[in-house]
N, C-alpha and C positions, 0 to 999 in steps of 0.2 A: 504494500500500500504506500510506504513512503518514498517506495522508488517513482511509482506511477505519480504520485504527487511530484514528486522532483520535475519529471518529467516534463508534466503539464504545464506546469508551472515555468518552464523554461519555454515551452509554447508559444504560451501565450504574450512572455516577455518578446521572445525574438519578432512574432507577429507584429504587436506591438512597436516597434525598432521597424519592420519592415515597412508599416502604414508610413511614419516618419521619412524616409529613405525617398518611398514614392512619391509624398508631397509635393518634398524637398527637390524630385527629377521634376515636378510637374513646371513648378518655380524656377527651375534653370533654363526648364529647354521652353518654355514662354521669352526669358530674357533672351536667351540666343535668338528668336523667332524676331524680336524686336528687333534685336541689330542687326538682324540680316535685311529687314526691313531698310534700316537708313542707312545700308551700304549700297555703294554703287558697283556694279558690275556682278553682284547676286543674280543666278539663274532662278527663275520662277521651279524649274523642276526643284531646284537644292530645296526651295521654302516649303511647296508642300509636300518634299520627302520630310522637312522638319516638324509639318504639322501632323503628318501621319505617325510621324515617332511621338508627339504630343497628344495627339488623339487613344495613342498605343497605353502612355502613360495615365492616363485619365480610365480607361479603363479599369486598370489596375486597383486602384484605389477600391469600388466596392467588390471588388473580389477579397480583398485583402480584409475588407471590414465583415465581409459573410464569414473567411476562414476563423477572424476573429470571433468576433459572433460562438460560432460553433464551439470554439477550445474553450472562451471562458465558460460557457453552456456544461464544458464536459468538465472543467474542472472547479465550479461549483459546486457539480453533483458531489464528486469525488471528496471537496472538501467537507459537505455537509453529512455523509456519509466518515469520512475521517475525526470528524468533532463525535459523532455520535460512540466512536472507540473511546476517545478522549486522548490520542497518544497526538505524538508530533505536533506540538508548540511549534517552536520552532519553522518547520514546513508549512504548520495553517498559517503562520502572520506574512510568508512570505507570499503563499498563494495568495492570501487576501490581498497583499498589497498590487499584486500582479493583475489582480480581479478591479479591483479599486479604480489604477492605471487604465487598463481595460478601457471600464467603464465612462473613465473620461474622454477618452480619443472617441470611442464607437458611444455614445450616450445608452440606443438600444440593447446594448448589448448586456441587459438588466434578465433576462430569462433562466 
């Protein structure tokens, strides 16, 4: 039990990092889109290969928040189930905090 708690728990952290990561691409490759905008001798192909890689990115994002979704889903269970032993302190504050985190990026992600 306390392995699969580890587990999850790293999950949902990495998930978590990963929604961030995607944001953060969605953010770059807008500003590169910009400047390719007020450059001169920019190929119209180059820009909407740029928006198809920003359209790719944009995607990403609620796939990222369903996979979310789902882990914190499975390691709530896990945790609520783990209290009811009453062992691993330790692992539930970490889950919870991971759940917590979670719960801030994805709001929904309350089930």
């Amino acid at each position: 039990v306390l392995r699969q708690l580890k587990i999850k728990t790293g999950a949902v952290k990495r998930l978590v990092k990963e929604r961030e990561v995607d944001l953060r691409e969605v953010d770059e490759q807008r500003v590169r889109i910009e400047q390719m905008h007020g450059k001169e001798g920019v190929d119209d192909a180059d820009i909407r290969k740029q928006n198809e890689v920003l359209e790719e990115a944009l995607r990403m994002i609620p796939y990222t928040e369903r996979r979310i979704r789902t882990a914190v889903q499975d390691l709530d269970g896990l945790v609520q189930a783990t209290k009811e032993d009453g062992r691993a302190a330790k692992e539930l504050d970490d889950a919870d905090a991971a759940i917590s985190a979670a719960r801030r990026v994805v709001p929904t992600a309350t089930d």
